[in-house]
C-alpha positions as CSV (number, residue, x, y, z in Angstrom):
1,X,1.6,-4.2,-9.1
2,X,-0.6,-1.3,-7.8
3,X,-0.8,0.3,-11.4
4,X,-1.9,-3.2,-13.1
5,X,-4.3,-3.4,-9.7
6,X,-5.7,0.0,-10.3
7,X,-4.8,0.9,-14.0
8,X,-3.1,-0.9,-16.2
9,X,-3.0,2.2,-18.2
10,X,-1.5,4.5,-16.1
11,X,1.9,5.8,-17.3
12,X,4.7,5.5,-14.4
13,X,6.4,8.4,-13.9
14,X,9.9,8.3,-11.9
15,X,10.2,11.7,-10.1
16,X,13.0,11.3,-7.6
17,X,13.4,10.6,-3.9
18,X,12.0,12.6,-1.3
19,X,14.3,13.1,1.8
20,X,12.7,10.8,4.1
21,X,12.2,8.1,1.5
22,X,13.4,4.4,3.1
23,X,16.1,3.4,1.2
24,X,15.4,-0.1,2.4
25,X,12.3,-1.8,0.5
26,X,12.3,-5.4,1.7
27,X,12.0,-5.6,5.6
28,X,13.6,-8.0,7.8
29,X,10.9,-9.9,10.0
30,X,13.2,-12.6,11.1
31,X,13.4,-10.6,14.7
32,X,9.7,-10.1,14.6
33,X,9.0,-14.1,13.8
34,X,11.7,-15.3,16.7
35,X,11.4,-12.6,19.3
36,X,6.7,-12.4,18.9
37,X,6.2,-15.2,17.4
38,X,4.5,-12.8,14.1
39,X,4.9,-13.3,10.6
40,X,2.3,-11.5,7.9
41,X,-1.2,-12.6,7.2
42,X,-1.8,-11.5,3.5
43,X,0.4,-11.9,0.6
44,X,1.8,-8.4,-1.0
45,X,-0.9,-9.1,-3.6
46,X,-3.6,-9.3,-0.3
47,X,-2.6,-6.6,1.5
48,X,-2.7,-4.7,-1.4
49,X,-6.0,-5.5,-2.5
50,X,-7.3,-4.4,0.8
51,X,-5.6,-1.2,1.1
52,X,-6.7,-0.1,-2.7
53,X,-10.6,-1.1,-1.6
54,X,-10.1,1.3,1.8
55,X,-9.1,4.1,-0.1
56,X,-11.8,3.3,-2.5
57,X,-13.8,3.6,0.1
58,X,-12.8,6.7,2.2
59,X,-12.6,8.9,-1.1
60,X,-16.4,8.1,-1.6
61,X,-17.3,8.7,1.8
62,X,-15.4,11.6,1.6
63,X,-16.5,13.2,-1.2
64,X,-20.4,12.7,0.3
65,X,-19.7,14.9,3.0
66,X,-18.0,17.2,0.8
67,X,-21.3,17.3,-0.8
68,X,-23.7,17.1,1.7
């Protein structure tokens, strides 16, 4: 989803775990929903979306002060 998102070109290239890497990709929120009353706000798709545009962001800002 991210590579179509940001390039649809972009070759995928499996590398391996690293140690910490969460084995567990789809978390539970059925505590979080019944005990607070929480459930997400954005779709994968959304959230997504959003965090691709702050990096966007940051990396320009970034590389202005690099500059300046």
């Amino acid at each position: 989803m991210i590579r179509d998102i940001v390039n649809p070109d972009a070759q995928i290239v499996n590398t391996g775990a690293v140690v910490d890497d969460p084995q567990k990709r789809k978390p539970d929120i059925s505590v979080a929903r019944a005990e607070l009353g929480w459930q997400p706000q954005f779709t994968a798709e959304e959230g997504l979306l959003e965090t691709i545009r702050y990096f966007k962001n940051k990396i320009e800002l970034d590389k202005r002060e690099f500059i300046e």
